[in-house]
C-alpha positions in Angstrom: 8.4 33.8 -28.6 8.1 36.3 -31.7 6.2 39.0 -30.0 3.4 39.9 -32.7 3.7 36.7 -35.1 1.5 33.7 -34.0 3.5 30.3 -34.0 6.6 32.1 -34.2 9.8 31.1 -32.3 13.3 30.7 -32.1 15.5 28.6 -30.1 19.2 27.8 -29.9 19.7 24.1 -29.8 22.9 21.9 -29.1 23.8 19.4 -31.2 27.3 18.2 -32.1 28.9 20.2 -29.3 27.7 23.0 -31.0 24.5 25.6 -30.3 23.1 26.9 -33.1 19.6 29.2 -33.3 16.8 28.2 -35.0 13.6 29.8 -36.1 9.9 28.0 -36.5 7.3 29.3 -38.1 4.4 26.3 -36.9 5.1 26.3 -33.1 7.8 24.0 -33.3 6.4 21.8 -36.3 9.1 22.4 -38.5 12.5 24.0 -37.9 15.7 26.1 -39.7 18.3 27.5 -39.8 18.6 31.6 -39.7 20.0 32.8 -43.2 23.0 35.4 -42.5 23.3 39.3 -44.0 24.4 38.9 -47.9 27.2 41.9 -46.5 28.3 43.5 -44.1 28.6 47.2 -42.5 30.7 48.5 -45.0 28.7 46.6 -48.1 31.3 43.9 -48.9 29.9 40.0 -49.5 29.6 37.8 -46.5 30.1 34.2 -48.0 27.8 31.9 -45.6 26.5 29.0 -47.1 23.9 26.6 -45.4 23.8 24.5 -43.4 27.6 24.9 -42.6 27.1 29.0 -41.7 24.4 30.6 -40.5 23.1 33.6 -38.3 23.3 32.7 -34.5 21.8 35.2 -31.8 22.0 35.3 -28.3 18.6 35.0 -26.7 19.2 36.3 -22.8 16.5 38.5 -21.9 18.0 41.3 -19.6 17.0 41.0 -15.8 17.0 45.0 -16.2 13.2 45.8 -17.2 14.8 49.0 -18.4 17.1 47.7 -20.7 16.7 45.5 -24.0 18.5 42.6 -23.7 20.4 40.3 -26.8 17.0 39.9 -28.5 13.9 42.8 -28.5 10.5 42.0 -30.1 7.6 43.9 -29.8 3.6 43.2 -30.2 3.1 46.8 -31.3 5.9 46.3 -34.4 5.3 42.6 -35.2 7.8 41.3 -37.9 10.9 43.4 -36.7 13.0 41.6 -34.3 16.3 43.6 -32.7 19.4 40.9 -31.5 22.8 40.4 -30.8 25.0 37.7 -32.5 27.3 36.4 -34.4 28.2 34.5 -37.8 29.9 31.1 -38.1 29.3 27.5 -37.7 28.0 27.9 -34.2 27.0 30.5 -31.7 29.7 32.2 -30.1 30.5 35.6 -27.9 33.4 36.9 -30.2 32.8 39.4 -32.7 29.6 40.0 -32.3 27.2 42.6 -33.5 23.9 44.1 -33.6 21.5 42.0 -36.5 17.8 43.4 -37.6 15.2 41.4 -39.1 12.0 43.8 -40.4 10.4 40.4 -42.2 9.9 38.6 -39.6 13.4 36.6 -39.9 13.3 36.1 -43.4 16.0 38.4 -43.8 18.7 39.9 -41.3 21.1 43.4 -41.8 23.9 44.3 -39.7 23.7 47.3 -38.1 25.9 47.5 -35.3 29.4 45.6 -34.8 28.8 46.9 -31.1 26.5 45.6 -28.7 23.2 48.1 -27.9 20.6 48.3 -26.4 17.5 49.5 -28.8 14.0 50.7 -27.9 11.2 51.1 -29.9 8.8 54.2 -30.3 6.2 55.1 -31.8 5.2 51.3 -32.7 8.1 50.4 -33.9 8.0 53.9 -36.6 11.2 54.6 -34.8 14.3 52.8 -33.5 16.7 54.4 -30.7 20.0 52.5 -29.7 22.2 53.8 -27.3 25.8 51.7 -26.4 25.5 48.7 -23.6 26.1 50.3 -20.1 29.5 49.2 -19.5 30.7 51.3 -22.2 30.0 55.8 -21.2 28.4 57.0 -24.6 27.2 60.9 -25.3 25.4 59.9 -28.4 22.0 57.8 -29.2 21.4 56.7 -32.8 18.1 57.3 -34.4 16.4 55.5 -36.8 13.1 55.6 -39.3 13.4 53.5 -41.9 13.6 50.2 -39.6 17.3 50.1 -39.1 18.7 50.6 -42.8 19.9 54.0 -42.0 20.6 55.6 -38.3 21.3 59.1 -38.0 23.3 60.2 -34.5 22.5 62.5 -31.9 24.3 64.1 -29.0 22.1 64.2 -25.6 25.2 65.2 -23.4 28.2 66.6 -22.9 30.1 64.5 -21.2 29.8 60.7 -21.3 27.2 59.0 -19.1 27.2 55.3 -18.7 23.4 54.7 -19.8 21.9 52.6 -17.1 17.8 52.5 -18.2 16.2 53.7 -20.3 12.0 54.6 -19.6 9.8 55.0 -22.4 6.7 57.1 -22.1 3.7 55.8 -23.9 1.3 58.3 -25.2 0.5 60.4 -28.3 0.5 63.7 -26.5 3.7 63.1 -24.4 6.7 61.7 -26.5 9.7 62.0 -23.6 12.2 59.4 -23.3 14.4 59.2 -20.1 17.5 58.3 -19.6 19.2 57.6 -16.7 23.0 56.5 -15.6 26.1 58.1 -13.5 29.3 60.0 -15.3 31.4 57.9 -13.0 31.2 54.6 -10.6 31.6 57.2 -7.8 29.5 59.7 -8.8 25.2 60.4 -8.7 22.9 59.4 -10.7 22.2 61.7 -13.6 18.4 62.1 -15.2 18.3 63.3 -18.9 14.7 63.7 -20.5 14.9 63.6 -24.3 11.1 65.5 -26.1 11.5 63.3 -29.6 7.9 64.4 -30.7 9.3 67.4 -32.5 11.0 64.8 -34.9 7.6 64.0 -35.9 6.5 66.3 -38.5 2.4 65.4 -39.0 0.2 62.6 -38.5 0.3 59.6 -40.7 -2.6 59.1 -43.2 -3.3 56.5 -46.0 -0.7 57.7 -48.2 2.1 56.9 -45.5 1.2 52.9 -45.3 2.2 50.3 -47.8 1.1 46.8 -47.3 3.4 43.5 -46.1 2.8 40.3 -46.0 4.1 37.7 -44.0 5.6 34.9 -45.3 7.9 31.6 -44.4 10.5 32.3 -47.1 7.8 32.5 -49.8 5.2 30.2 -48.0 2.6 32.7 -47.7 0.3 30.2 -45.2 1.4 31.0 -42.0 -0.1 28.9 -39.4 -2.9 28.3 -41.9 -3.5 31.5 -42.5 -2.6 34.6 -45.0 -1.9 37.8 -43.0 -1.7 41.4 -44.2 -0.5 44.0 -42.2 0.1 47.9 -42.5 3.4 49.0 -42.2 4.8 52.7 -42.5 6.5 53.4 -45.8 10.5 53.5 -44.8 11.7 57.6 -44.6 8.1 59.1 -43.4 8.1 61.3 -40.6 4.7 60.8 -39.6 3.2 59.6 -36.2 1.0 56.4 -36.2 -1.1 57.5 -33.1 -2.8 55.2 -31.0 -5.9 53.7 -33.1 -3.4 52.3 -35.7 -3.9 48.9 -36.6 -1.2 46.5 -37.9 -3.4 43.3 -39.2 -5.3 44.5 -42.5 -6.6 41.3 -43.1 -6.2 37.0 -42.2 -7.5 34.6 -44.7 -7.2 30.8 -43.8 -5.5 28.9 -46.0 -5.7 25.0 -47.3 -4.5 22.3 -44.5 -1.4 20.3 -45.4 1.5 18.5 -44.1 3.5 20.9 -42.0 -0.1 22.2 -40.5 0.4 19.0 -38.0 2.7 17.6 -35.6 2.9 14.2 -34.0 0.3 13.6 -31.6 1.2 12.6 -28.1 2.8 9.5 -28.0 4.0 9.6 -32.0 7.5 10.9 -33.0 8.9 11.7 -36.6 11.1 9.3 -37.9 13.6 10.2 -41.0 11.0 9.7 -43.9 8.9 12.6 -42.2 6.1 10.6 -41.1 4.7 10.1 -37.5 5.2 6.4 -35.3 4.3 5.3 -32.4 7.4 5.8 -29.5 9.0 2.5 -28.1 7.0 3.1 -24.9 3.4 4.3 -26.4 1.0 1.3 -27.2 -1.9 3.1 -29.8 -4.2 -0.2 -29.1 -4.6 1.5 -25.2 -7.8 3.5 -25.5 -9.3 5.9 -22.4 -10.3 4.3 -19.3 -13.7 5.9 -19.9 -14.5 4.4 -22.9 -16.9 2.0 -22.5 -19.0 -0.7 -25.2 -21.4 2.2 -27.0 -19.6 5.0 -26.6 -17.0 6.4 -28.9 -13.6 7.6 -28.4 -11.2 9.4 -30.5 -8.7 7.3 -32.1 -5.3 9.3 -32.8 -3.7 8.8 -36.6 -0.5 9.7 -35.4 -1.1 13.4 -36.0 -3.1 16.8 -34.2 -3.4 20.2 -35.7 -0.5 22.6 -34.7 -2.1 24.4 -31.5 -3.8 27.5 -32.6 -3.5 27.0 -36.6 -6.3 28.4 -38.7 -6.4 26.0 -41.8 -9.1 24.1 -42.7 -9.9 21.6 -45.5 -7.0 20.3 -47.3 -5.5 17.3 -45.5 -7.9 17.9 -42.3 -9.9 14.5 -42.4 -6.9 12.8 -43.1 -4.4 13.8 -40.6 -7.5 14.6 -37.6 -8.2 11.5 -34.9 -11.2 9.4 -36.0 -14.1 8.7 -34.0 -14.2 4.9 -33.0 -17.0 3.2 -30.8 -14.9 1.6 -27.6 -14.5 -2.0 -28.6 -14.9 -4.8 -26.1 -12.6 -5.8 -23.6 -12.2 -8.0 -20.7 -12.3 -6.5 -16.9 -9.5 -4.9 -15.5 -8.2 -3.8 -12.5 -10.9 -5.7 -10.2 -10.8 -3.9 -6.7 -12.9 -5.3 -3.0 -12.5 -3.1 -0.3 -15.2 -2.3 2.8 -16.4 0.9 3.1 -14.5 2.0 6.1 -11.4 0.4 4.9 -11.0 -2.2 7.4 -10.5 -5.8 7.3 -12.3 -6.9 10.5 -15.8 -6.3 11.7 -18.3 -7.0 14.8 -20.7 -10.4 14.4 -24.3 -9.2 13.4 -23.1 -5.7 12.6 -23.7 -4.3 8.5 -20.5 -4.7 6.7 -20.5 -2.6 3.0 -18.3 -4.2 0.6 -17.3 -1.7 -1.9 -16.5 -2.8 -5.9 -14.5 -1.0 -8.4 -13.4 -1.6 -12.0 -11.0 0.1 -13.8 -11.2 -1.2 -17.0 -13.9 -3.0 -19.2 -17.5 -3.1 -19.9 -18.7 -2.2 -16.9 -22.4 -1.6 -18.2 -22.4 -5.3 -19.5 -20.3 -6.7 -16.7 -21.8 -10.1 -14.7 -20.3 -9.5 -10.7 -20.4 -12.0 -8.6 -19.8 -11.8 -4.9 -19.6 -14.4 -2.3 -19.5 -13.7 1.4 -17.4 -16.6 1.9 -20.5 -18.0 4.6 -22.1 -19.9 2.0 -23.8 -16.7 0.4 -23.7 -15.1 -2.5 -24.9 -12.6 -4.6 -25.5 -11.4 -8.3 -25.7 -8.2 -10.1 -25.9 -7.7 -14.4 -23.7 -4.4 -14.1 -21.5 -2.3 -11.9 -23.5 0.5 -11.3 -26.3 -1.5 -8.8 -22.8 -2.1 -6.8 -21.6 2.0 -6.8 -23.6 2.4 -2.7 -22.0 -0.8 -2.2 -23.2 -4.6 -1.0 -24.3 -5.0 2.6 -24.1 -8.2 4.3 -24.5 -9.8 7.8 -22.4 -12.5 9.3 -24.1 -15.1 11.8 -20.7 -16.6 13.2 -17.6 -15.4 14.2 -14.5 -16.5 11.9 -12.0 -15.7 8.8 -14.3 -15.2 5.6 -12.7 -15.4 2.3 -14.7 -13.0 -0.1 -14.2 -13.1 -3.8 -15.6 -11.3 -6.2 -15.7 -12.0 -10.0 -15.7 -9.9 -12.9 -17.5 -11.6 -15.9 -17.8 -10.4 -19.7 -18.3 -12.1 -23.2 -14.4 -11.3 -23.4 -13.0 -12.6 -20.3 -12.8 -12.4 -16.3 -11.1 -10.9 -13.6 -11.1 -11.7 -9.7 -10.3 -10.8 -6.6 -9.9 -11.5 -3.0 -10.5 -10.1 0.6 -10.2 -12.0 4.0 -12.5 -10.8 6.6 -12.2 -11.2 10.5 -15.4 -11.4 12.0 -15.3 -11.5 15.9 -17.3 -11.0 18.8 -16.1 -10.4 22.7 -14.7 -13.7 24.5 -16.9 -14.2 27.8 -15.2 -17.2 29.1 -11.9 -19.4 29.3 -10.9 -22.6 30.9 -7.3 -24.2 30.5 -7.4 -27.8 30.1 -4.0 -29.0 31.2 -3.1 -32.9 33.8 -2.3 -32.3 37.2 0.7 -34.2 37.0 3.4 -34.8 34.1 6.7 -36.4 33.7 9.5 -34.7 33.5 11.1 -34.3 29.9 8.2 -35.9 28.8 5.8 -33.7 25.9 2.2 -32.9 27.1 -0.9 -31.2 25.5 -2.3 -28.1 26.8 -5.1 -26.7 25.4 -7.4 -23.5 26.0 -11.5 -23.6 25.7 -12.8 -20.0 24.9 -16.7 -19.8 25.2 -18.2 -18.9 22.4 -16.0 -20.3 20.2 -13.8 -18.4 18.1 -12.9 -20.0 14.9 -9.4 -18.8 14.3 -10.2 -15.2 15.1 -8.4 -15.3 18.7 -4.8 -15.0 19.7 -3.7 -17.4 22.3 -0.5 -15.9 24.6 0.9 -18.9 26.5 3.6 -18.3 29.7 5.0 -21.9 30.1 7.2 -23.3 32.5 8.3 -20.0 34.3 9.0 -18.6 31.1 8.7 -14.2 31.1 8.1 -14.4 27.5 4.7 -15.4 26.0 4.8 -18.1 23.2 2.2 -16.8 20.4 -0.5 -19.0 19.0 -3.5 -18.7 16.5 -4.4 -22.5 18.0 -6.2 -23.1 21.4 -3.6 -26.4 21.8 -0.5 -26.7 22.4 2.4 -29.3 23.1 5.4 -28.7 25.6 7.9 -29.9 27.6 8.9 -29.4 30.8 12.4 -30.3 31.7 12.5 -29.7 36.0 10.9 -31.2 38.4 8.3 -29.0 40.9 5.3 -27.2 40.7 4.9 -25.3 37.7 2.5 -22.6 36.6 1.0 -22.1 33.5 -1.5 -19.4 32.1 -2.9 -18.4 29.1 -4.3 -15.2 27.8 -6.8 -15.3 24.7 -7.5 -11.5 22.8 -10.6 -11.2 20.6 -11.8 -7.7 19.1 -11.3 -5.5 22.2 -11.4 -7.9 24.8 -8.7 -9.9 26.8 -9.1 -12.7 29.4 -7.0 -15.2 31.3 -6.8 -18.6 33.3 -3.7 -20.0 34.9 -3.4 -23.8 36.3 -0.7 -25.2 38.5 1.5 -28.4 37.1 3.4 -31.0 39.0 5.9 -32.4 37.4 8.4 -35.6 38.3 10.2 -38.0 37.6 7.4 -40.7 38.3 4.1 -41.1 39.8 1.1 -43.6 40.1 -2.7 -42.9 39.7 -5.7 -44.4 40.1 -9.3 -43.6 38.7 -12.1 -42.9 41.5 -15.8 -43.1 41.1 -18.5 -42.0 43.6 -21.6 -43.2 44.9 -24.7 -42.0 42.4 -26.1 -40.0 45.2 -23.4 -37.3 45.2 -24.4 -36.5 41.3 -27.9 -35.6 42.4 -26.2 -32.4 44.4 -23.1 -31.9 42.1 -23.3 -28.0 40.8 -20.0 -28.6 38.3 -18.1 -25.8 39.6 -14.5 -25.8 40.3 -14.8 -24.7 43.7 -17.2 -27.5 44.9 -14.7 -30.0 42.7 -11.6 -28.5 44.7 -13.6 -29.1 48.2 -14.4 -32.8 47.0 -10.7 -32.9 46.6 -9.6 -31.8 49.8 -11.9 -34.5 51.7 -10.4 -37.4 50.0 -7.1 -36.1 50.5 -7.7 -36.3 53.8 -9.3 -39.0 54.6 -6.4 -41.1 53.0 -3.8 -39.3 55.0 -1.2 -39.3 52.5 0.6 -36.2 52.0 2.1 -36.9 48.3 -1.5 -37.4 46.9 -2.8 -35.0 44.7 -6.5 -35.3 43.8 -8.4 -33.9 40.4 -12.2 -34.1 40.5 -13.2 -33.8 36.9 -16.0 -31.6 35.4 -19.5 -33.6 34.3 -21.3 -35.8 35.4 -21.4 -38.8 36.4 -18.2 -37.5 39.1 -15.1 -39.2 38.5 -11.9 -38.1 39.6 -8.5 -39.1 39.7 -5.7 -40.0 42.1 -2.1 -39.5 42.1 0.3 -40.6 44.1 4.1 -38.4 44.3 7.1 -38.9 45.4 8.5 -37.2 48.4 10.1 -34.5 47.5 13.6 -35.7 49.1 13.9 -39.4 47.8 17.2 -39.9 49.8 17.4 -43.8 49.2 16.9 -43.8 45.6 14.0 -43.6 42.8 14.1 -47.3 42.8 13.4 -47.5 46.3 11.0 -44.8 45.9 9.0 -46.4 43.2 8.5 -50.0 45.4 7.2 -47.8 48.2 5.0 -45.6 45.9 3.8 -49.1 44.4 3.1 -50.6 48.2 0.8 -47.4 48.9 -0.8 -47.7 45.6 -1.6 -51.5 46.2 -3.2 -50.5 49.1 -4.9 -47.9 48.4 -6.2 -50.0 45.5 -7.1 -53.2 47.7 -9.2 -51.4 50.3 -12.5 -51.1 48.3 -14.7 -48.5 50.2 -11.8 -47.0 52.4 -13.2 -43.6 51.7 -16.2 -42.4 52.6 -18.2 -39.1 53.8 -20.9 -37.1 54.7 -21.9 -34.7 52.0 -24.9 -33.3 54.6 -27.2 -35.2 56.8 -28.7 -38.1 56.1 -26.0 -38.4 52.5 -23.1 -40.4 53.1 -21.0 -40.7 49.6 -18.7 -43.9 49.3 -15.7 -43.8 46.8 -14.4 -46.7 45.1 -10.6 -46.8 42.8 -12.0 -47.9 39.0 -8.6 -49.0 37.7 -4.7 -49.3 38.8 -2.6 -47.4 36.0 0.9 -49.0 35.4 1.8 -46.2 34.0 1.1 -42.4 35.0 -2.4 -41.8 33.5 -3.0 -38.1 32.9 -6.3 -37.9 30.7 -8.4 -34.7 30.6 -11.1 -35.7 28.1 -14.7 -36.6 29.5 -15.2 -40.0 31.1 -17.8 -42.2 29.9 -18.3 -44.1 33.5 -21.8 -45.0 34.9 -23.3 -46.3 37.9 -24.1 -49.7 36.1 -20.6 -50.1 34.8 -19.1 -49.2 38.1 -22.0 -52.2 40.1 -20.3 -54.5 36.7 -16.9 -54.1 37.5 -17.2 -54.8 41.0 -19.0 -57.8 40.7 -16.6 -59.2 38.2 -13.7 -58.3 40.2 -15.2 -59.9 43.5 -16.3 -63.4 41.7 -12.9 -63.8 40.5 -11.3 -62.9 44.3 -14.1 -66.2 45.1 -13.1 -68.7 43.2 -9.4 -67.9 43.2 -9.3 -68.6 47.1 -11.8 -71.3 46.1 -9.2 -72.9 43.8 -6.1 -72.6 46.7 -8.1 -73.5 49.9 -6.8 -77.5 50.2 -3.6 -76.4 49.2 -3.0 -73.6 51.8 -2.9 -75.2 55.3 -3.7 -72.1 57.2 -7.3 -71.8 55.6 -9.1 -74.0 57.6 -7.7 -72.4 60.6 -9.0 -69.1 59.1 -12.2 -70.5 58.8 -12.5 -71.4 62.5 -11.3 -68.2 64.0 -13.9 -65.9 65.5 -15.8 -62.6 63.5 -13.5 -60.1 66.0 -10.0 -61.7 65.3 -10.3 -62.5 61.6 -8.3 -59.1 60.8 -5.2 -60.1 62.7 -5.0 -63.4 61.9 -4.9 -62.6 57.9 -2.6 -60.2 58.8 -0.2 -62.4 60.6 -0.5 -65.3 58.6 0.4 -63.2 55.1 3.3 -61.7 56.6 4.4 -65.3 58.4 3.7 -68.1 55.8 2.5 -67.2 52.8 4.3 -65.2 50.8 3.2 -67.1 47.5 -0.1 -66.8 48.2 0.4 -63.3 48.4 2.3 -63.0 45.1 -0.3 -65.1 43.4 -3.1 -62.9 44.6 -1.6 -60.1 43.5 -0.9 -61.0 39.9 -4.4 -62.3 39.6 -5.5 -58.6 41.0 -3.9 -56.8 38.0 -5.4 -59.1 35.6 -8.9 -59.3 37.1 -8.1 -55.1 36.9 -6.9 -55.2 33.0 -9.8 -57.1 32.7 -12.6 -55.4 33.5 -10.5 -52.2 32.0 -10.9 -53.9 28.7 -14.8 -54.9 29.4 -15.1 -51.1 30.3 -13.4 -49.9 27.0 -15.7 -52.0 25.2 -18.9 -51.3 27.2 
């Protein structure tokens, strides 16, 4: 900066791998070249032609506040600028010298082909140079006339290296100090120097003569015409302290070089003002909104403190535009706490914002994702934010949509809505095959629609298998009893059930019903179902059953029948012996029976023979009545089948005839001793009397 001179600045710039000074006169609106001395020091012609050689100065400002520096301006003596530098094609630090400008760079003299350092007093109405400090001088220069003559003076008698110099302001105490050391080894050395004696009076009108400044000739300096007061060149006057350099500022006319590309604009070749590659001038404020108005740029702004007015001002100033209308932008749901999950029944504040667009004149439209939905003609009813309540626990996917004559914009927000779990039952069989896939599945009360995490540990594993689904399929590859358990998380709250598993290779299982009068006490809990269990176990004495009593009513339950666990003569062997129990377990109708408490005796019958393993967890539809139908379907076929092979069979008659107390033994003894087919043919007829009254049950 120019001290003194609004606008005013010079800069070295590099271009072409060479750094060259320039000098503005409209804050960097327009820039040039510095024109070099017409001569030299000793008056002969210096022949520097634009643009190919020019002045160049070095613009370091010393880090000594008591030294000058390669370039000195002053506020207090605007227009005269003090530097070092050089003349040529480019700026360089050979042959240098000392260049003064006292019209505010129109114009530059040589003065020094030295480097100094130069103070101003008295407002610039004198000039003092004294040689830079790595040079020991005896002698300061003197000056009056703004550097066109300097006039030496001797200060001391042997030569000091001139370290700092301080400058005492003040009209009543003119005393310049300077201070340095004769040698790199020796003290510091103080000299005062009293200049006011130099001064003979005190200036009056007759001492100033006006001066204008100008842009080579341009009088309109950042739009305006400035006069100041300068002393005439020669007088040994002081100016004293109410001195005032501005006589007068007139504004001129606006034009061209009053403006500079607005932000976003550069100047192309032909001078005028274009939009940058990365500037769109369609993009308007983010606050402008339909009815109000917004500046729109014309490429141009008024140089930063410039004075002119009129002229080219309309032209070249950013027109006032009402904000045209535009689609919604930037669409943004959040809650008000930030969070994506919430408690059921608890307020949840959905918060709506809109970056862009009409937002006065704006349709939103928000749906809870329950089947509500709500409706509002601008943005502002929405600014405290939209409460709602959700009735059920789940993942709710809440939109909202932005709506204008011009377009739409949406967006999207899934919400977890979850309450504590209070209860959880694994629903797995009792009994699986071996390498065979089975369904397990997890009820959590109330039900969680997927808002819970399922953890599964399955088949001895130590690692939990991760699930958002209460089912899942698996299979188990070794035989034994396996344990399985399941974990379900919800909110803040985490519970657990485990079952046992048996699995083999094979097994058989028949369906049990009860007598009604056990469902009149049944309480449906898993310990009374586990104690039912236990009995029938018993009573059949078999110690590869396994018994599952199901939950509901009416009871049912199921029996299985396992292999020992050491099947030393074979699975095929195994399986006819498992089949033999199974038969007779399934033959003897009312073999089990007991007391539930005095006076109610309970009677289980087997419903069905599975040929296969049946593992079925879902709810039987049994009943009393289809239980008294099956029976009596079962037994009139038994009737008429031994109807059908009594001539043929010669032993019957002789059954007939034996006695009430031997009947058992003898139908024992004759089926093991003559009657194998009979035996065979009663058996076949058994499993389809069995599949059915199966069928009649599936249809009933």
């Amino acid at each position: 900066n120019v001290a003194g001179i609004k606008g005013m600045l010079i800069a070295n710039k590099r271009q072409d791998n060479q750094v060259k000074t320039y000098i503005t006169y409209n804050k960097g609106r327009d820039w040039r070249l510095l024109q070099a001395p017409a001569t030299d020091l000793d008056g002969n012609d210096i022949h520097c032609i634009l643009p190919f050689c020019s002045l160049h100065l070095q613009l370091q400002t010393s880090e000594n506040p008591y030294l000058s520096g390669t370039i000195s301006t002053k506020s207090s003596a605007p227009g005269i600028i003090v530097a070092t530098g050089n003349i040529g094609a480019e700026l360089s630090y050979n042959n240098v010298g000392m260049f003064i400008s006292s019209d505010a760079g129109n114009s530059w003299r040589a003065i020094f082909d030295e480097e100094h350092n130069v103070w101003f007093l008295d407002k610039g109405g004198a000039l003092i140079a004294v040689r830079q400090p790595s040079v020991p001088t005896r002698h300061l220069w003197v000056s009056f006339d703004e550097g066109v003559h300097w006039t030496q003076h001797s200060f001391s008698s042997v030569p000091l290296f001139v370290d700092g110099v301080l400058v005492e302001a003040g009209a009543q105490n003119q005393i310049m100090t300077f201070f340095g050391h004769f040698s790199h080894r020796s003290e510091w050395q103080l000299f005062k120097i009293d200049y006011k004696s130099i001064f003979t009076k005190k200036c009056t009108e007759e001492d100033y003569q006006t001066w204008h400044l100008h842009n080579q000739g341009e009088p309109c300096v950042m739009g305006q015409k400035q006069i100041y007061m300068k002393r005439r060149p020669g007088n040994y006057c002081m100016l004293g302290k109410d001195y005032s350099r501005i006589l007068s500022a007139e504004s001129c006319i606006c034009r061209a070089h009053d403006f500079e590309c607005d932000y976003g604009y550069e100047r192309r070749g032909d001078g005028n003002c274009r939009p940058a590659f990365w500037f769109n001038p369609s993009t308007v404020s983010r606050s402008c909104s339909q009815g109000q108005n917004y500046l729109n740029s014309t490429g141009y702004r008024k140089v930063v403190l410039n004075n002119c007015t009129k002229g080219v001002k309309e032209m070249y100033t950013a027109r006032k535009q009402q904000c045209p209308n535009r689609p919604p932008k930037g669409l943004q749901l959040t809650t008000k706490d930030g969070k994506l999950t919430a408690n059921l029944g608890s307020n949840v504040t959905f918060l709506v914002h809109l970056d862009e667009g009409d937002s006065l004149r704006t349709n939103i439209q928000l749906d809870f994702g329950d089947g509500t939905a709500v409706s509002y003609s601008n943005l502002s009813w929405t600014e405290e934010g939209i409460k709602h309540v959700y009735k059920s626990a789940g993942i709710f996917r809440v939109t909202v949509l932005a709506e204008n004559t011009m377009g739409f914009d949406t967006t999207t927000l899934f919400l977890h809505v979850t309450c504590p779990v209070e209860h959880v039952q694994l629903l797995a069989p009792f009994v699986v095959i071996r390498n065979k896939e089975v369904n397990i599945t997890a009820v959590v009360l109330p039900s969680h629609p997927r808002t819970v995490t399922y953890f599964w540990w399955l088949g001895n594993n130590t690692e939990p298998v991760v699930s958002l689904d209460g089912s899942i399929a698996y299979t188990f590859h070794s035989e034994g009893m396996h344990t399985i358990t399941v974990q379900v998380a919800s909110a803040n709250v985490i519970l657990q059930d485990t079952k046992t598993i048996a699995v083999k290779e094979f097994f058989k299982s028949l369906l049990l019903s009860f007598s009604p009068n056990l469902d009149e006490f049944n309480p449906d809990i898993p310990e009374w179902r586990q104690d039912v269990g236990r009995v029938i176990k018993k009573a059949l004495l078999q110690e590869q059953l396994l018994v599952a009593v199901f939950p509901g009513v009416p009871t049912a339950a199921e029996l299985f029948l396992l292999p020992h666990k050491n099947q030393s003569e074979g699975k095929k062997k195994s399986e006819e012996e498992l089949e033999r129990v199974c038969l007779t377990i399934a033959l003897n109708q009312n073999l089990v029976e007991f007391e539930l408490k005095p006076g109610v005796r309970v009677i289980v019958y087997n419903t069905q023979l599975t040929l296969a393993p049946l593992v079925d967890s879902s709810p039987r539809h049994s009943s009393s009545a289809m239980l008294m139908l099956l029976s009596v379907v079962f037994l009139g076929l038994a009737v008429f089948l031994i109807y059908k092979f009594k001539r043929k069979i010669p032993w019957i008659n002789i059954y007939a005839e034996v006695n009430q107390e031997k009947e058992q033994e003898m139908i024992g003894s004759q089926l093991t001793g003559h009657s194998n087919l009979f035996v065979g043919q009663f058996l076949a007829a058994s499993f389809l009397c069995v599949l059915i009254c199966g069928g009649i049950g599936s249809f009933c």
